[in-house]
C-alpha positions in Angstrom: 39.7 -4.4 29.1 40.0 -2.0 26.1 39.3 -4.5 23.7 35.9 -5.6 25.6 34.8 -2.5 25.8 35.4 -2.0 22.0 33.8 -5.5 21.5 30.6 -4.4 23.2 30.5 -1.3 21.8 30.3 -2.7 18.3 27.4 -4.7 19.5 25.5 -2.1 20.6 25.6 -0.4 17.8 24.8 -3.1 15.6 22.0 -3.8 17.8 20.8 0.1 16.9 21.3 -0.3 13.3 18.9 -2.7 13.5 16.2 -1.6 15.7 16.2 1.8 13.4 16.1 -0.9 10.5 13.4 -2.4 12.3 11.6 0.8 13.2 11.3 2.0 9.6 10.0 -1.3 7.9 6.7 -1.1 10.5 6.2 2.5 9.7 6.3 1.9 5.9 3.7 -1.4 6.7 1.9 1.1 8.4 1.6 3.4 6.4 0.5 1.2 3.1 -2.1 -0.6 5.3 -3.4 2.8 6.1 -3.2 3.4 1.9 -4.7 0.3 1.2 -8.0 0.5 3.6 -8.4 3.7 2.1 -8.2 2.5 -1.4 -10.3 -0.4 -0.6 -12.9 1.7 1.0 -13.2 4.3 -2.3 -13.6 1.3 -4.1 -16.2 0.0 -2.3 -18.0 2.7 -2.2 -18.1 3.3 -6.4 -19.0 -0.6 -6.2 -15.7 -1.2 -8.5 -15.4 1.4 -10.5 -11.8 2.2 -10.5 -12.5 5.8 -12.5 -14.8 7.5 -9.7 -13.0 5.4 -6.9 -9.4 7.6 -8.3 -11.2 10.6 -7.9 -11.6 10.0 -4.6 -7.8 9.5 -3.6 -5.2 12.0 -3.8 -2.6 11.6 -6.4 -4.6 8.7 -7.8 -5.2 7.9 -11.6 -7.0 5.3 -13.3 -4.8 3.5 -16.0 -7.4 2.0 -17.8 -7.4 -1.3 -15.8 -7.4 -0.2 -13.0 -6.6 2.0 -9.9 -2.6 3.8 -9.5 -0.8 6.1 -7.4 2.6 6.9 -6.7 4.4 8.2 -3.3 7.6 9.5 -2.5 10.3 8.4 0.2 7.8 10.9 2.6 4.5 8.9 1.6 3.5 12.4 -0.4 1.9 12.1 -3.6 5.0 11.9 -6.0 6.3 14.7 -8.1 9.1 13.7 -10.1 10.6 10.8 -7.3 9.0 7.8 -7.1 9.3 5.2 -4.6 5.8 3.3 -3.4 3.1 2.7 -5.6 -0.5 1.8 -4.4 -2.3 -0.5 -7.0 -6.2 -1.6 -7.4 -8.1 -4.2 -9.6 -11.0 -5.9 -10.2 -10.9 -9.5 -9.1 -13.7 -12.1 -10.7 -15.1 -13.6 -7.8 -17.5 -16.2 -8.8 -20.5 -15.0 -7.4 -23.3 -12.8 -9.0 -23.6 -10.0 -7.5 -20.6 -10.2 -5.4 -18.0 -7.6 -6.6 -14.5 -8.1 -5.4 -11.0 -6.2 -6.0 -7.6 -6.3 -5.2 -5.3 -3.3 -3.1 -1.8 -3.5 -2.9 1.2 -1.3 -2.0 4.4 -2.1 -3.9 8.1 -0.7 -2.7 9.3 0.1 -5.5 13.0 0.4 -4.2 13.4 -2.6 -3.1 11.3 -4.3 -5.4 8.7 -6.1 -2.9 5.0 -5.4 -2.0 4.5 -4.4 1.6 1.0 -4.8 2.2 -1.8 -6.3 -0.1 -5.3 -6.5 0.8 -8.5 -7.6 -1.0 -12.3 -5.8 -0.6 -15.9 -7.5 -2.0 -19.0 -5.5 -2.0 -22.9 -6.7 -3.1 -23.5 -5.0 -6.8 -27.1 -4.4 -6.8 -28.8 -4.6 -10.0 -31.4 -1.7 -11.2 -33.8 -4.0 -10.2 -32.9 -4.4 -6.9 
């Protein structure tokens, strides 16, 4: 009886390893899609400019390609510990007048991109 006790034990816990496991992936996928709809809507408003569009998030630089920023374990702007990065570039999309970019969020940790997102906006000439 000891032993299936022990047995089920073991399970349970297993089964609460998991679920916290679980628990903390959808928080981090939640928390870059927030990132990335943020980034994508700074973008959109500068029309692709990834200079003014940095200016507008916290902790973000431009790297002379194109949009950065780096987090910490807490999702805080990073100091000296790094561990998510949010990323932006310009995409070509074929179309005049049709601006489009790229948004991602990259764990940095384990070395794979939890969310990734793409935003297009109309560029309007000074003509109109």
């Amino acid at each position: 009886m000891l032993l299936v006790f022990a047995l089920a034990a073991a399970l349970c816990l297993q089964a609460f390893v998991k679920s916290d496991a679980l628990s903390r992936a959808s928080e981090d996928r939640d928390r870059a899609m927030t990132l990335c709809q943020n980034a994508a809507e700074a973008v959109r408003r500068c029309q692709g400019n990834m200079e003014q569009a940095a200016a507008l998030l916290d902790g973000a630089r431009y790297d002379g390609a194109g949009l950065m920023a780096d987090y910490d374990q807490d999702w805080e702007p990073a100091g000296e510990t790094m561990r998510y990065t949010l990323g932006a570039a310009r995409l070509d999309s074929g179309v005049n007048g049709l601006g489009k970019a790229q948004v991602w969020v990259r764990d940095e940790a384990e070395e794979q991109e939890i969310f990734r997102l793409e935003v297009a906006w109309q560029e309007v000439n000074a003509h109109g």
